[in-house]
C-alpha positions as a Markdown table, in Angstrom:
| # | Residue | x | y | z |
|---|---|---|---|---|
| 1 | Unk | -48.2 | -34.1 | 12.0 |
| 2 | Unk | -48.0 | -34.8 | 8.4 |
| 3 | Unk | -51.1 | -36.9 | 8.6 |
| 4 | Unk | -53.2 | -33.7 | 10.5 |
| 5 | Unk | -52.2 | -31.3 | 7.1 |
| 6 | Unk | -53.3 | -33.8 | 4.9 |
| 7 | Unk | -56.5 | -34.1 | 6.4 |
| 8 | Unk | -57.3 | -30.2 | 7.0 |
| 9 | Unk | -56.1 | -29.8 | 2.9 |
| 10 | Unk | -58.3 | -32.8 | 2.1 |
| 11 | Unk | -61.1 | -30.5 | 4.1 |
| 12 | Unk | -60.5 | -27.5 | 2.8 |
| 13 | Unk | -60.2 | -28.7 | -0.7 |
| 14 | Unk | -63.9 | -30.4 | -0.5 |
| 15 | Unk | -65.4 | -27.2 | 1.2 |
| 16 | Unk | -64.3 | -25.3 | -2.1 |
| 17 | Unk | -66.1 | -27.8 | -4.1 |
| 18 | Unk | -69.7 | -26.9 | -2.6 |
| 19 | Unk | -71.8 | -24.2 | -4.5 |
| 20 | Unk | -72.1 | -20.8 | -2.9 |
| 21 | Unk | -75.3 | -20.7 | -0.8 |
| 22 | Unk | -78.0 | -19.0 | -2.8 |
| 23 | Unk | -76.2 | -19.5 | -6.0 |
| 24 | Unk | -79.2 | -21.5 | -8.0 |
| 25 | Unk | -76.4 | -24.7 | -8.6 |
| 26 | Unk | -77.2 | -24.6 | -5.0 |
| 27 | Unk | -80.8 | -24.5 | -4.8 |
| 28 | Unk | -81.2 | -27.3 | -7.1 |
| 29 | Unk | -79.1 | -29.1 | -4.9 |
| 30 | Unk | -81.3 | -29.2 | -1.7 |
| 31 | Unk | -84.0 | -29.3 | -4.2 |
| 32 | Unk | -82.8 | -32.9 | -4.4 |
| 33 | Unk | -81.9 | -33.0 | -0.8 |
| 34 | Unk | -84.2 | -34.5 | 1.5 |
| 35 | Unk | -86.3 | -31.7 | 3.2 |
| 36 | Unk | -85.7 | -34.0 | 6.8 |
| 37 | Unk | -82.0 | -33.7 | 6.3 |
| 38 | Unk | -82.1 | -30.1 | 5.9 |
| 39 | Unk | -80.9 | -27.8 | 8.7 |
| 40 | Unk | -82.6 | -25.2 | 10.3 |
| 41 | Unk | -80.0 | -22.8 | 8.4 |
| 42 | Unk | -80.3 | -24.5 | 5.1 |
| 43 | Unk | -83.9 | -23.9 | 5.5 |
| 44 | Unk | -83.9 | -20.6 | 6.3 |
| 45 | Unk | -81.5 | -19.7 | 3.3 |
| 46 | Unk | -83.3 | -21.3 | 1.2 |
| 47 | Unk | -86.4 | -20.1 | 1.6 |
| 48 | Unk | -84.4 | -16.4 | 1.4 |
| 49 | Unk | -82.4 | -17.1 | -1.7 |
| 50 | Unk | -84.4 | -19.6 | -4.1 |
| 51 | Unk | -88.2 | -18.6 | -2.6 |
| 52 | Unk | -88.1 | -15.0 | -1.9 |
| 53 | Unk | -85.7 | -14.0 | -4.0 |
């Protein structure tokens, strides 16, 4: 049991880490990223936030 909270706090404390989508710290981070490693949602915000703005 102990083990299982570690892990989800481990999780949750490396989600808070990630830039908010849209926020330009995260469009110059899939600038980097490989286009082929992109999903379709990281596409589609993409294009939305740091394209079209």
């Amino acid at each position: 049991m102990k083990n299982i909270l570690l892990a989800v706090f481990a999780c949750l404390i490396l989600n808070a880490c990630a830039p908010k989508v849209g926020s330009p710290e995260w469009c110059e981070k899939m600038e980097k990223k490989s286009k082929g490693d992109w999903t379709a949602n990281e596409a589609k915000d993409y294009a939305k936030h740091c394209i079209f703005k």
